[in-house]
N, C-alpha and C positions, 0 to 999 in steps of 0.2 A: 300861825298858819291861817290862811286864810279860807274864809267857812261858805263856800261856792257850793251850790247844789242846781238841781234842773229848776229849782223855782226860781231864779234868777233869771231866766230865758228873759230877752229882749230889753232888759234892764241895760240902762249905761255905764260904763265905767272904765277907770284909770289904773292903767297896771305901769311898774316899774320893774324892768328884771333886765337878767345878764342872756341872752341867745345861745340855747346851747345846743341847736339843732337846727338847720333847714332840706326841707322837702319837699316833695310835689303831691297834691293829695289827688283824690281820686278823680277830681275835678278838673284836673291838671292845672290847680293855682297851687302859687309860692304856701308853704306852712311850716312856720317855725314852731319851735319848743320851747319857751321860754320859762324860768325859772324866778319866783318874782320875792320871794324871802330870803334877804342877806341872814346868815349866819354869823356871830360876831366871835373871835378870838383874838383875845388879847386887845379890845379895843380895834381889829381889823376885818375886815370883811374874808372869812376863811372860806366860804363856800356859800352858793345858792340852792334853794330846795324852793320847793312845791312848783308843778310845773302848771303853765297853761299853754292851750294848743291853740294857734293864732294862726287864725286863715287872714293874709295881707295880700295888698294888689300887686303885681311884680316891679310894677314904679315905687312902691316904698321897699321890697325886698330886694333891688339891687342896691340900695344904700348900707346894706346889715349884712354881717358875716358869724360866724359863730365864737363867741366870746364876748362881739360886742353890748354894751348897754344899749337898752332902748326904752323909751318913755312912751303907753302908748294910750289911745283914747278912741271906744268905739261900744262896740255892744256884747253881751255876753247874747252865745247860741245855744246854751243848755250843758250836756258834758257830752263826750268822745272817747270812746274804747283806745287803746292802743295796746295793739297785739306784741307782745314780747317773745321774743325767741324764747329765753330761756326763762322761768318763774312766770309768777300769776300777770296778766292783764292790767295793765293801767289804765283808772280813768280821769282824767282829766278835766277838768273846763274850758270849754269850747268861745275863742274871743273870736269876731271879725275885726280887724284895728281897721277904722277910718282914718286915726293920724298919727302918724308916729313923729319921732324927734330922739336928739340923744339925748 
C-alpha cells in the first residue's frame, strides 16, 4: 500500500494504475479515480486497490476510459475528501498528472 499523506504536497511523482472512474470536479476539469496497487491471484492480476484522485487536462482525459491502464507523471496536491453515499468518507491522495501514457 502506498504511504501518501498531506506532507507529500508538491512533491513529484509516478503512479501506475487501472482507471476506474472519471468525472468532473468542482472546477469543471476532467478527474479520474485511479487505483494504483495490483493485487495478485494465482500469479494474475485479480484486482486493483488503493485509489488516487487525479485532476488531468481534458487533452490527456479524452485518450482514457474506465478500465483502461494509465502511466502517469506529475505532482502530489495533498489528499481529498470523497463523499460516499453510502459508509464513511474516503480520503484519498490528491495527483495533478502532467503526463500520462499507457
Amino acid at each position: 500500500y502506498y504511504d501518501i499523506d498531506a506532507s507529500y504536497e508538491g512533491e513529484y511523482a509516478y503512479f501506475y494504475g487501472k482507471v476506474m472512474s472519471i468525472s468532473t470536479n468542482n472546477n469543471g476539469r476532467i478527474a479520474l479515480v485511479v487505483n494504483v496497487s495490483p493485487q495478485y491471484l494465482f500469479g494474475s492480476i485479480a484486482y486493483w486497490s488503493n485509489s488516487v484522485y487525479v485532476d488531468v487536462d481534458d487533452e490527456v482525459a479524452a485518450f482514457y476510459d474506465q478500465g483502461d491502464l494509465i502511466q502517469m507523471w506529475g505532482q502530489i496536491n495533498g489528499m481529498v475528501v470523497n463523499e460516499q453515499v453510502f459508509g464513511d468518507d474516503k480520503t484519498y491522495p490528491s495527483f495533478y498528472c502532467k503526463y500520462a501514457s499507457e
